[in-house]
RODO-2510 file (C-alpha; in nm, 4 decimals, decimal comma):
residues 320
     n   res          X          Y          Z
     1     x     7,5418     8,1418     9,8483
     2     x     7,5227     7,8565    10,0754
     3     x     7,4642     7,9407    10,4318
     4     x     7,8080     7,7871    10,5545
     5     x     7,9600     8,0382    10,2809
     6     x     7,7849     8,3213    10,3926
     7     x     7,9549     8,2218    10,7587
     8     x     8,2884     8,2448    10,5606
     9     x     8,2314     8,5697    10,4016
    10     x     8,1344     8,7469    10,7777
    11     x     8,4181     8,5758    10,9181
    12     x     8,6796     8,7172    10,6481
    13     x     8,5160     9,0631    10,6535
    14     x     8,5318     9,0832    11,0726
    15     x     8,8749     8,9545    10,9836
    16     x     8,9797     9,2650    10,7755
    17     x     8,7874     9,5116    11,0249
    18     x     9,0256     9,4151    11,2769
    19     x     9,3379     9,4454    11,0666
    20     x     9,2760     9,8291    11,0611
    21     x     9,1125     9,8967    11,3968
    22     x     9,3162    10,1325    11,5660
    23     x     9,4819    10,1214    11,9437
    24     x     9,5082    10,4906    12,0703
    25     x     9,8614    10,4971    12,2359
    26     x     9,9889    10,7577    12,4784
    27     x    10,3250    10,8479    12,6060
    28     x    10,4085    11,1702    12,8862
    29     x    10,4303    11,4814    12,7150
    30     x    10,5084    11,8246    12,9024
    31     x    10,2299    11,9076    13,0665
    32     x    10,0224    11,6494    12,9610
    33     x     9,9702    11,3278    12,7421
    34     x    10,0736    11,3201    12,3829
    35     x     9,8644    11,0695    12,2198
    36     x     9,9036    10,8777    11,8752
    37     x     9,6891    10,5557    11,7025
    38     x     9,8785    10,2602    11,6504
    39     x     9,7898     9,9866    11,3845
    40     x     9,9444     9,6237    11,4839
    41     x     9,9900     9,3601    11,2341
    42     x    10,0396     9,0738    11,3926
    43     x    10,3988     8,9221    11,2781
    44     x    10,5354     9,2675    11,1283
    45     x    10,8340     9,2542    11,0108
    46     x    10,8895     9,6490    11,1465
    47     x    10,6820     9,9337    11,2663
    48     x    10,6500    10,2970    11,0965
    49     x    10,5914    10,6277    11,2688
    50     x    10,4168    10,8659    11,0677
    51     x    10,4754    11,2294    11,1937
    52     x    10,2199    11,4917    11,0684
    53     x    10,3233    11,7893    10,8588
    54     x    10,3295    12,2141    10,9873
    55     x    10,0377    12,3684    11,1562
    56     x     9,7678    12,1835    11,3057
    57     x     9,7489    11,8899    11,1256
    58     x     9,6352    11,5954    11,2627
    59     x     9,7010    11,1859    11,2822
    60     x     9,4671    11,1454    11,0149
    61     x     9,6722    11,3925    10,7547
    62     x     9,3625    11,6698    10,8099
    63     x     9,3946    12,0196    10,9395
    64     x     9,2959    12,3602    10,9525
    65     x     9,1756    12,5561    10,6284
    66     x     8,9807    12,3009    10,4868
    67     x     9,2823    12,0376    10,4728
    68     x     9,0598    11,7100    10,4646
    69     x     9,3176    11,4554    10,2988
    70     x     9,3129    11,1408    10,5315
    71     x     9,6463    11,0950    10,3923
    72     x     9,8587    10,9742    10,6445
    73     x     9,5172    10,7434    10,7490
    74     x     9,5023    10,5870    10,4153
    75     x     9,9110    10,5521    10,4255
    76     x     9,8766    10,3320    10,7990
    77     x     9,6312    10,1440    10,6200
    78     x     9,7933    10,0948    10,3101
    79     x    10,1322     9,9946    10,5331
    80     x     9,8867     9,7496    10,7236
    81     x     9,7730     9,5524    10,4078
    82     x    10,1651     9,5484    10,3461
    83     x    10,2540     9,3638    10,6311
    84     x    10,3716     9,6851    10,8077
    85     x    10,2625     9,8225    11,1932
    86     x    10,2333    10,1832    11,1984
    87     x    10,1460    10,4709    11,4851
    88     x    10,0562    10,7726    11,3857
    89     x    10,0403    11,0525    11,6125
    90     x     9,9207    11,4017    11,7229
    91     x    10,1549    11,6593    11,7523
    92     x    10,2105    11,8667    12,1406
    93     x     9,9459    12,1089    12,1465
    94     x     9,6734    11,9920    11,8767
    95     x     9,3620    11,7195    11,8608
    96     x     9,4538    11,4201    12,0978
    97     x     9,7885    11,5979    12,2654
    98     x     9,6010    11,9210    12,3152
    99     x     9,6608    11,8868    12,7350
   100     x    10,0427    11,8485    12,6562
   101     x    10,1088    12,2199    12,6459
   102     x     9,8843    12,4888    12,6953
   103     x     9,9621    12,6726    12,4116
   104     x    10,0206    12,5061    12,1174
   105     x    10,2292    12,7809    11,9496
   106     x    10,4726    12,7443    12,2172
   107     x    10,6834    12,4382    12,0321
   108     x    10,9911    12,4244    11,8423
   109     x    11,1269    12,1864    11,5826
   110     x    11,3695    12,0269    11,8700
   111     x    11,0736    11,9637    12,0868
   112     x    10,8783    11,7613    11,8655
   113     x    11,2101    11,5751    11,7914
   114     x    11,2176    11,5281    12,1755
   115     x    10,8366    11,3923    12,1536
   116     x    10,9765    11,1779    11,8444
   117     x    11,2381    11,0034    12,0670
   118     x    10,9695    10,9322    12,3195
   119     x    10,7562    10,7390    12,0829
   120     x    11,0111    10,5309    11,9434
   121     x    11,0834    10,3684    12,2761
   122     x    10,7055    10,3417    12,3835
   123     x    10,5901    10,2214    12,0048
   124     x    10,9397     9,9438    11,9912
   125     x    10,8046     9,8175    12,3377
   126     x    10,4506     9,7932    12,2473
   127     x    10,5135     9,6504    11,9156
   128     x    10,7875     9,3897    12,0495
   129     x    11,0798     9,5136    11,7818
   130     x    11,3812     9,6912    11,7424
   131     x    11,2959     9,7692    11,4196
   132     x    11,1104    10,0780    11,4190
   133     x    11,1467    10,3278    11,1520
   134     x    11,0444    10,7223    11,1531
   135     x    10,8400    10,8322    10,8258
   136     x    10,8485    11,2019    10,8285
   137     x    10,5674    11,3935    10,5453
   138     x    10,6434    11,7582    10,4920
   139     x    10,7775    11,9241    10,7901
   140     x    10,7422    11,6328    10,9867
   141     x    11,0391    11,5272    10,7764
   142     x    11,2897    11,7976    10,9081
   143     x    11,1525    11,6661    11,2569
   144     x    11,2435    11,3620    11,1623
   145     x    11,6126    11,4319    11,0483
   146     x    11,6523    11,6590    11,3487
   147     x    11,5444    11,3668    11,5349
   148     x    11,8228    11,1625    11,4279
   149     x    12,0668    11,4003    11,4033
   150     x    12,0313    11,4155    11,8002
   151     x    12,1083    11,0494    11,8337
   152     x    11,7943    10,8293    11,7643
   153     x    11,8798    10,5115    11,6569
   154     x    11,5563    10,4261    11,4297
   155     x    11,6179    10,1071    11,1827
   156     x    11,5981    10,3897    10,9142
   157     x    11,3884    10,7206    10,8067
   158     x    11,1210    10,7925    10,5791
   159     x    11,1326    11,1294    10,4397
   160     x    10,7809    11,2086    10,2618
   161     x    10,7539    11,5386    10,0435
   162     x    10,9976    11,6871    10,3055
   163     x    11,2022    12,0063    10,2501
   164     x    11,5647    11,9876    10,1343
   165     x    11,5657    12,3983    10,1572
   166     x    11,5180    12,6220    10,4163
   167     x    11,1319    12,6492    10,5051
   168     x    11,1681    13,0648    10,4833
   169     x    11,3271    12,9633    10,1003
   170     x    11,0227    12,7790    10,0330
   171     x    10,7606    12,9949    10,1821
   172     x    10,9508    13,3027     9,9269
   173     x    10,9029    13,0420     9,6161
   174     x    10,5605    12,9660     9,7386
   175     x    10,4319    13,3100     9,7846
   176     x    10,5926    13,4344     9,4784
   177     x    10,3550    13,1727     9,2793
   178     x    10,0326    13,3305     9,3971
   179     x     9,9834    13,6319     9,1861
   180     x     9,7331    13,7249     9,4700
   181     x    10,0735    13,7959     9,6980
   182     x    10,1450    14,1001     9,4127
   183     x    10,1766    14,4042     9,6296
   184     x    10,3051    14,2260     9,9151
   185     x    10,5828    14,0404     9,8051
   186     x    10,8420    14,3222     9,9082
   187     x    10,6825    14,3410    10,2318
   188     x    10,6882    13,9729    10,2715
   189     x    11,0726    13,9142    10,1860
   190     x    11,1258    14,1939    10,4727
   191     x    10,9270    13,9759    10,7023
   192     x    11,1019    13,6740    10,6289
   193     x    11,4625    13,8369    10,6310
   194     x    11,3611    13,9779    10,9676
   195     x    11,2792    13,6589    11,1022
   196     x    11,5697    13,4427    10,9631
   197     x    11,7942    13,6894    11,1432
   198     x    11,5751    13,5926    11,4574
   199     x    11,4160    13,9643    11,4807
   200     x    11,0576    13,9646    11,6279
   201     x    10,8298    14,1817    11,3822
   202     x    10,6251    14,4451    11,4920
   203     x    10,2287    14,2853    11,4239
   204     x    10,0692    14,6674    11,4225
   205     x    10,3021    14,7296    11,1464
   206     x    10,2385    14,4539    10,9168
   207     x     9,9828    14,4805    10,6572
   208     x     9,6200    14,3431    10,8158
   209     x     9,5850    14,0524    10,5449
   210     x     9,9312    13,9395    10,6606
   211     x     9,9008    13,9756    10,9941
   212     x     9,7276    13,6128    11,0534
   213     x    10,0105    13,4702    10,8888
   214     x    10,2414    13,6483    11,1344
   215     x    10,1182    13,6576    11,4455
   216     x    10,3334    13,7088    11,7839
   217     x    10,3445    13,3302    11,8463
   218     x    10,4032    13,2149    11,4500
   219     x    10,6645    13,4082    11,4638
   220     x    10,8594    13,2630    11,8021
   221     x    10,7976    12,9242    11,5864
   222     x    10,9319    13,0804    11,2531
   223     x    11,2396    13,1795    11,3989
   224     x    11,3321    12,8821    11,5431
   225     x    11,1773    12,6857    11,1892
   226     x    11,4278    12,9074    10,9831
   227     x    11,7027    12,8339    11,1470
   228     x    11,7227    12,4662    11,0280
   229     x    11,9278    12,3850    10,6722
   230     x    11,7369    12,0256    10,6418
   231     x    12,0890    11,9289    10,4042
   232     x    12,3496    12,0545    10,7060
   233     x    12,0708    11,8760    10,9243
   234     x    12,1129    11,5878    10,6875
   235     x    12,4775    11,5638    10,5936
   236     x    12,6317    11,2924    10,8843
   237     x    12,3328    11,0909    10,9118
   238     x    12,4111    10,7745    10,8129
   239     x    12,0461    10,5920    10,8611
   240     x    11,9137    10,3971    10,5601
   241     x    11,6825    10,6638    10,4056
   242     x    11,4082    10,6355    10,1702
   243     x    11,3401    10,9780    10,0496
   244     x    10,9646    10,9660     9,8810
   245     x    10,8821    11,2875     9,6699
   246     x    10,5862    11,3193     9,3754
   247     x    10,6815    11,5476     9,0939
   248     x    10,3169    11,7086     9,1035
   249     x    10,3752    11,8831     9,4312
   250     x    10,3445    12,2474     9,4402
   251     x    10,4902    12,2927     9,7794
   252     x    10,7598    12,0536     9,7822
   253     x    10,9667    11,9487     9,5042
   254     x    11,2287    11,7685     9,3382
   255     x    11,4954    12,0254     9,4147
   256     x    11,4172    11,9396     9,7608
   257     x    11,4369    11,5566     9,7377
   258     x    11,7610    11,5917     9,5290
   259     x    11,9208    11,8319     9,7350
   260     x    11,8369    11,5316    10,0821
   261     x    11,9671    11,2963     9,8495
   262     x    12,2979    11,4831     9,8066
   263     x    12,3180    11,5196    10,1714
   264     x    12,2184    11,1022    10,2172
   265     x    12,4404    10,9843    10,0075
   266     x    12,2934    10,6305    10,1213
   267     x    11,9463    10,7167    10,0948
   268     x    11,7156    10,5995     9,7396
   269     x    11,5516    10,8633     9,5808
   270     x    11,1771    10,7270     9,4952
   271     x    11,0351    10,9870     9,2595
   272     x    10,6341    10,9301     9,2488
   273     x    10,5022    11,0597     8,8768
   274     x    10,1769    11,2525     8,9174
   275     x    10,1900    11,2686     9,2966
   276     x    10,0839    11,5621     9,4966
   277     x    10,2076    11,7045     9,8212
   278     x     9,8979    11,4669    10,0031
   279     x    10,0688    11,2024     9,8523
   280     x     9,7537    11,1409     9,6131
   281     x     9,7146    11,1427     9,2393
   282     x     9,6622    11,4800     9,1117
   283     x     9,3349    11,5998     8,9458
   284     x     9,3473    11,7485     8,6072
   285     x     9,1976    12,0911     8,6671
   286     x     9,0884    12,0237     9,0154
   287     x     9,4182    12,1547     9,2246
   288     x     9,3131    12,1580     9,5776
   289     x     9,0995    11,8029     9,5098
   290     x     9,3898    11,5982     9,6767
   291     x     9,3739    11,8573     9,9794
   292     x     9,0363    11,8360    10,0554
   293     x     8,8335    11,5142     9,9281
   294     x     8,9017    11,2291    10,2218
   295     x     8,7955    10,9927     9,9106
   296     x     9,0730    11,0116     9,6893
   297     x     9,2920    10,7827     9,7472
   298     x     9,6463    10,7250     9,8311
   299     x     9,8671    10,6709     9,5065
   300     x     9,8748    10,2963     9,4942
   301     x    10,2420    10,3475     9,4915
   302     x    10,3597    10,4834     9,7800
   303     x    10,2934    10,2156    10,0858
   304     x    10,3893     9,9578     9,8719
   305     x    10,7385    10,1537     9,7738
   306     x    10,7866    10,2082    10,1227
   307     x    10,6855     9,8225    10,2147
   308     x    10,9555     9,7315     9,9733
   309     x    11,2493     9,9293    10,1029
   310     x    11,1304     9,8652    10,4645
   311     x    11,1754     9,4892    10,3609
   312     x    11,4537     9,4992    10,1807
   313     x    11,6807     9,6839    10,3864
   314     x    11,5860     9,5179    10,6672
   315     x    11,6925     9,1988    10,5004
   316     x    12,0247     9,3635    10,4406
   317     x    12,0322     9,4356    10,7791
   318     x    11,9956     9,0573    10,8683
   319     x    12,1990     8,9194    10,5918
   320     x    12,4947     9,1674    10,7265
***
């Protein structure tokens, strides 16, 4: 390689460092700052939040328990290459937001809706459009929905593996699949029906392996969680709607994504064959792989599936 070649080839790789390096954004939160990394391409033709799943999960798609994914990383990045600005952000409470409440179990669904609104104004300003859309993953999708359901106005929502049943119905099916959960499935339904009545259980009186799962301030959240039907969430929403949903996902399915579908009548169903709940190829034999190896990578479907609706709709919008 010539040495004016060589030039070329630093110049194109600095090039593609900078398409990916990351702005860290902040907006007010309660107490504190709620902060979020943006990716700006220059020219996009719209920008994407992506808002993180339950628990402590964070803007890169990893969590507690061993969750190391870099899911919703690898999906601003994959966006990026499309054409697409993204901001992906930490949730009140947890990593970068951690000073915007002091406890981090003190949240419900409506307030991170609230937090939702508040990004969508600061990330439309900073990225100099009105067309910003809100991609939802798990139960960052029923955020999402109850987001708009409120009265955001995003150009449209993304709804990634995101529940179409209530999250107590789920946790039931869920449970019920881990043979493990044997001799305290009765116990667990009595939990569950407890809190979907919005009855505080007693902690001493739960069984000591399920008391982690149950804790004092799980359950505030849980009761205010259960009380959301994402389809009677859903049904008057009239945003276009891409709902995104891989048939290899134990925790989410395609009962879910139909049943959001039935509810959107508007919205396109994209089902993803072989695609796990981390929105990554599943591993033959290897079912937590997609959970915890950051080196998998995305499915090489899904940014450009969203890329194309993004596009296309907004086109539609144009054209109209």
């Amino acid at each position: 390689m010539t040495p004016i070649n060589l030039s070329f080839a630093i110049v194109l790789l600095l090039m593609t460092a900078r398409a990916f390096a990351g702005e860290v954004m902040t907006v007010p939160g309660p107490q504190g700052p709620l902060k979020g990394e943006a990716i700006l391409v220059p020219g996009a033709a719209a920008g994407i939040i992506i808002i993180p799943g339950s628990g402590p999960t964070d803007r890169d798609g990893n969590g507690s328990a061993g969750i190391r994914s870099d899911s919703y990383k690898l999906l601003a990045e994959g966006l990026a290459k499309a054409g697409l600005s993204s901001l992906r952000i930490d949730k009140r409470g947890f990593f970068g937001s951690s000073d915007a409440i002091a406890n981090p179990e003190d949240v419900t669904i409506a307030n991170y809706a609230t937090d939702v609104r508040a990004w969508h104004d600061a990330f439309a300003e900073r990225v100099g459009t009105d067309c910003v859309w809100i991609a939802g993953h798990s139960e960052g999708g029923l955020v999402a929905l109850v987001a708009a359901a409120g009265g955001l106005k995003p150009c449209g929502l993304i709804l990634l593996s995101t529940p179409g049943r209530r999250i107590s119905d789920l946790m039931r099916e869920q449970l019920r699949h881990n043979p493990l959960n044997g001799p305290y499935l009765g116990e667990l339904d009595r939990i569950l029906s407890g809190l979907e009545r919005g009855e505080m259980q007693d902690v001493a009186a739960i069984s000591a392996p399920l008391q982690p799962l149950f804790r004092e301030g799980l359950q505030r959240y849980m009761i205010g969680l259960f009380s959301y039907d994402p389809k009677q969430v859903a049904t008057g929403i009239t945003l276009p709607t891409l709902i995104v949903q891989g048939d290899k996902d134990v925790q989410v399915t395609m009962v879910d994504a139909q049943l959001l579908a039935q509810a959107l009548p508007q919205a396109k169903l994209s089902e993803l064959h072989g695609v796990t709940h981390m929105l990554k190829q599943d591993v033959a034999g290897a079912p937590l792989a997609t959970y915890r190896n950051p080196d998998l990578p995305l499915d090489p479907k899904v940014a450009p599936t969203i890329a194309d609706f993004v596009r296309s709709t907004r086109s539609a919008q144009r054209d109209g």
